[in-house]
N, C-alpha and C positions, 0 to 999 in steps of 0.2 A: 504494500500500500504506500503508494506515494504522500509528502509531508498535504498536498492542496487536497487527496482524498481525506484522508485524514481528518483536516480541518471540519469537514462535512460530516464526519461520524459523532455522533452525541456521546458525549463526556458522560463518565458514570456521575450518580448523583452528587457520591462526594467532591467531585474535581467541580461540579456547577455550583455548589456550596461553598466551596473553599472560594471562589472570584474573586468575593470580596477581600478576603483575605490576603489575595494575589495585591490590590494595591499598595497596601502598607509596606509588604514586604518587598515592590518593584521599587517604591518610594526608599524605602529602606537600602535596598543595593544599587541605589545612585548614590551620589557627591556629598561628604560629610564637611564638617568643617575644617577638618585635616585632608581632604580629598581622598576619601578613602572610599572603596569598593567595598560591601559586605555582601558576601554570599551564603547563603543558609544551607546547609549541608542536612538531609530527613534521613534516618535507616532505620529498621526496627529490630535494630540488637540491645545487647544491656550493656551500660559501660565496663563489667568487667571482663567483656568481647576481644578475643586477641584483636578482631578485628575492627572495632570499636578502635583500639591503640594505635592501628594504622592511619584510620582515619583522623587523632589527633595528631600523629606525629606529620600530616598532610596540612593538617591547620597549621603547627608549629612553622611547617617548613616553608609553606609559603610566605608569610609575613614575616621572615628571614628575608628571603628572596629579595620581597616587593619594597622592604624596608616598613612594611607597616601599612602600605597602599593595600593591601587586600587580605582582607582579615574572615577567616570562615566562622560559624557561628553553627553550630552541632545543636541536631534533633535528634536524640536519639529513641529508643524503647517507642518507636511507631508512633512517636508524640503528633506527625501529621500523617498519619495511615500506613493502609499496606502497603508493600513494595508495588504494587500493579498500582494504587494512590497517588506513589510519590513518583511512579513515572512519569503518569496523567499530566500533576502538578508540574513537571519540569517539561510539559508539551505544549502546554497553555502558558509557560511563564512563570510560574509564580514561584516556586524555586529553584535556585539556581545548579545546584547537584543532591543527588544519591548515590547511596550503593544499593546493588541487590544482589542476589543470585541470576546467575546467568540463565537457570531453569525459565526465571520470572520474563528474563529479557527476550526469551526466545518468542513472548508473544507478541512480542512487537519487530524484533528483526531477527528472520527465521534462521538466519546464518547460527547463531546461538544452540538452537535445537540440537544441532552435532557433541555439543559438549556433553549432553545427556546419556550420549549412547555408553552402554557399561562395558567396561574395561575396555575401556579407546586407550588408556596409557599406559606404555607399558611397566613405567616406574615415575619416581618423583622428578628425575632431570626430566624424561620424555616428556613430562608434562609443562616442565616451567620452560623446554627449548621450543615448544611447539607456542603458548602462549605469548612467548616475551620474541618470537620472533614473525615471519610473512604472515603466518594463518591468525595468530593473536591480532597483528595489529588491521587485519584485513576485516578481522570483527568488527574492532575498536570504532574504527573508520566509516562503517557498511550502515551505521545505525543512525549516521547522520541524516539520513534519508526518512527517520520517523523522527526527525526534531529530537535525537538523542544522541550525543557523541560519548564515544567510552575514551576514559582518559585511561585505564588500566586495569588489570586484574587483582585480587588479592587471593591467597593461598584459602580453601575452605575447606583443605583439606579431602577425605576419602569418606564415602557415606557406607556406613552397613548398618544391621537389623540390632536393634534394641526390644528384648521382649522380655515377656514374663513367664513364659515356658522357652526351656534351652531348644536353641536353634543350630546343629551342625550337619544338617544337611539340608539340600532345597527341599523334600520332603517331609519335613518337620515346619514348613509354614503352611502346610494343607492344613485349612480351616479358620489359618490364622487371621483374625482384619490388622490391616496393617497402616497406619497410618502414611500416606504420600501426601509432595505437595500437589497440587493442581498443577501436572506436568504431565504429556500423554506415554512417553516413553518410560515414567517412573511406574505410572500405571499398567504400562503392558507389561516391563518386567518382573513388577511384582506376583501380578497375575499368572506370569510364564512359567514364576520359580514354584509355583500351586499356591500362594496364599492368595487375600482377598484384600485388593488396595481399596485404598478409602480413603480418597481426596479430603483435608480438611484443613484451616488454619492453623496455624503454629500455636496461636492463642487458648486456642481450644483443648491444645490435645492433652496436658496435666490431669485436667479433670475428666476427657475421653478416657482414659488408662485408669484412674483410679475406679471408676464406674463402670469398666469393662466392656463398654463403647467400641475399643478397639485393645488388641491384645498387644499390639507392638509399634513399631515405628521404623525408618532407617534416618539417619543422621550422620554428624560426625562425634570426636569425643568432647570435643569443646561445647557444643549444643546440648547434647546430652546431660550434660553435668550442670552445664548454666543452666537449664530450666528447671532443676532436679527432678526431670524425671528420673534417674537413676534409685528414685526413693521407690519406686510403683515396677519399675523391669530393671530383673536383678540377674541378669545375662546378658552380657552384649556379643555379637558373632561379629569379626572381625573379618566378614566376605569380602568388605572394600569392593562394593561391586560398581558406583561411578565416583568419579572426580571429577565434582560441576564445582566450577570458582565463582567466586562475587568479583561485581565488576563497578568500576565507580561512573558515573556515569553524568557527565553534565549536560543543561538544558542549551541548545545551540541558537535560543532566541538569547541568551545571558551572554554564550561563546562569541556571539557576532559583536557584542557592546564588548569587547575584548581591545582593545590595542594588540598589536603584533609578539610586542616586546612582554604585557600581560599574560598573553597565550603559553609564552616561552615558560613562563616561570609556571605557570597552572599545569604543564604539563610534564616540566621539573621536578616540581613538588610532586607531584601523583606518581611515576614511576620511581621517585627515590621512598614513597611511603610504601610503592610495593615490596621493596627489598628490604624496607624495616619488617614490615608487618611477617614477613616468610620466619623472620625470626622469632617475632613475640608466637604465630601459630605454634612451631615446633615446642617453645617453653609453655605454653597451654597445653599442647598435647600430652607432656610428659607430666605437669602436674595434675591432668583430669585423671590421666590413667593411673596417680597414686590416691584420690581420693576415689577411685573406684575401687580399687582394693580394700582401701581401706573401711567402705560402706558396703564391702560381701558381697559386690555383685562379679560375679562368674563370667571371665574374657574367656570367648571360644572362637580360638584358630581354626577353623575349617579347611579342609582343601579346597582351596578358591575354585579350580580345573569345574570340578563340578555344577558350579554356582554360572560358571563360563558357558558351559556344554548349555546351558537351559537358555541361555542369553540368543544363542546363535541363531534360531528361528528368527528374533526380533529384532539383530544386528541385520540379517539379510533381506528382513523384509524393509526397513530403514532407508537400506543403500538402495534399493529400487529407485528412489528419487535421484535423477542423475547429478542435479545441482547436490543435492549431499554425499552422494557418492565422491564426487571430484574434492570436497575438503576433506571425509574421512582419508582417503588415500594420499595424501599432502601430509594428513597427521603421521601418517604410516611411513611414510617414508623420510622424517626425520630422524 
């Protein structure tokens, strides 16, 4: 969908709701009395989010940079909606970046969708050489065409099954509901591997799980732990079955009132935050997985192969689209 169709598509209720909103804060990211730029930065993580820390050390870096001409101002914990919200809002204007998951972006620039596919990578460099190089910034670039440009990825790590009955083979999620985002590829793989996906917000699913709503979920260890579901599923299967990144993403009606020299530094700052943030994930990872230990919940290695073999139907029916076939084999042959 082109940005002029677009324009014609009706905004969900909240994006028509927030308008108003949009002035204050357009008013706001003009000319202060220091001639400063303020940019409102919305995600719906919690600040003690590795990735939350990337995005501060993004604020930091830039008003380094700019000398103090352009200062970010953090929304965090969904304080202006969901990530499908806060894209709306950065299409209309009214904020000037997000992050989300790249699952979420895929609704709006389809190139995205590939990152979904389970075990696309074959380790953690394949992943950060494929991202931080042609194919990543071919993303980045691709979405400016829905009024959304990506300034970078951040590391979200590897998603597997969190549940309340042990999970080590794909036949142990027959019967299981599992909680997915509202992504089609999470849904069909879950489905593929025999449980029963069950699209729902993130918000929701604490008390899905405690009330038996749904029996599990997938994620990563940092999610996990910060929402403490680990209190409710006291087994986590360490299938690692995709690696979808979050990607920061600015509004390119904010990009275009940019100076040249502005641009430089905003996208300065965004890739030197991704190369912080890959470190603060790694030091979350290691300490979620000793407060899992230490809260008895059961890490099960599985033989990944297996978890692979169930994948394969829905990796091949995937690459039937030839436009996604030509980026998966791009990924592949790095």
């Amino acid at each position: 969908m082109r940005p002029n169709q677009y324009k014609k598509k009706t905004l969900s209720g909240f994006a028509q709701w927030m308008g108003w909103f949009g002035v204050l804060l357009v008013l706001s990211m003009g000319c202060t009395s220091r001639n400063e730029k303020v940019l409102f930065l919305a995600h719906n993580l919690p600040e003690t989010h590795p990735v939350h820390k990337g995005i501060q050390f993004f604020q930091s870096e830039l008003s380094k940079l700019s000398s103090g001409t352009l200062e970010v101002h953090i929304f965090p914990n969904s304080q202006l909606g969901s990530e499908r919200e806060a894209l709306e809002l950065l299409q209309i204007g009214t904020i000037a970046i997000t992050k989300v998951s790249s699952a979420v972006m895929a609704n709006f620039s389809p190139e995205y969708k590939v990152l979904g596919v389970p075990y696309l990578f074959r380790d953690k460099q394949h992943f950060f050489d494929v991202l931080e190089g042609e194919v990543g910034q071919q993303m980045l670039d691709g979405s400016s065409d829905y009024l959304l440009r990506g300034l970078c990825f951040y590391d979200a790590g590897s998603r597997s099954f969190y549940t309340k009955k042990p999970v080590r083979v794909p036949a142990d999620l027959e019967g299981l509901k599992i909680r997915v985002m509202n992504h089609q590829l999470s849904i069909d793989m879950v489905n593929n591997f025999g449980g029963s996906a069950t699209p729902m917000a993130s918000g929701e699913l604490y008390t899905a799980l405690q009330q038996g709503v749904v029996d599990g979920a997938e994620n990563n260890a940092p999610t996990f732990v910060s929402s403490n579901q680990f209190e409710v599923c006291k087994y986590f299967t360490l299938d690692e079955h995709t690696s979808i990144p979050d990607v920061m993403v600015i509004s390119t009606k904010f990009w275009d009132t940019l100076s040249d020299q502005e641009k430089k530094w905003v996208t300065q700052a965004a890739k030197a935050s991704a190369q912080a943030q890959k470190k603060y994930w790694e030091e979350s990872v290691t300490a979620c997985m000793e407060i899992l230990e230490e809260n008895q919940v059961e890490v099960i290695r599985p033989d990944k192969t297996l978890f692979y073999e169930k994948s394969i139907p829905l990796i091949e029916e995937f690459a039937k689209d030839k436009d996604m076939k030509i980026i998966i084999d791009k990924i592949k042959s790095y």
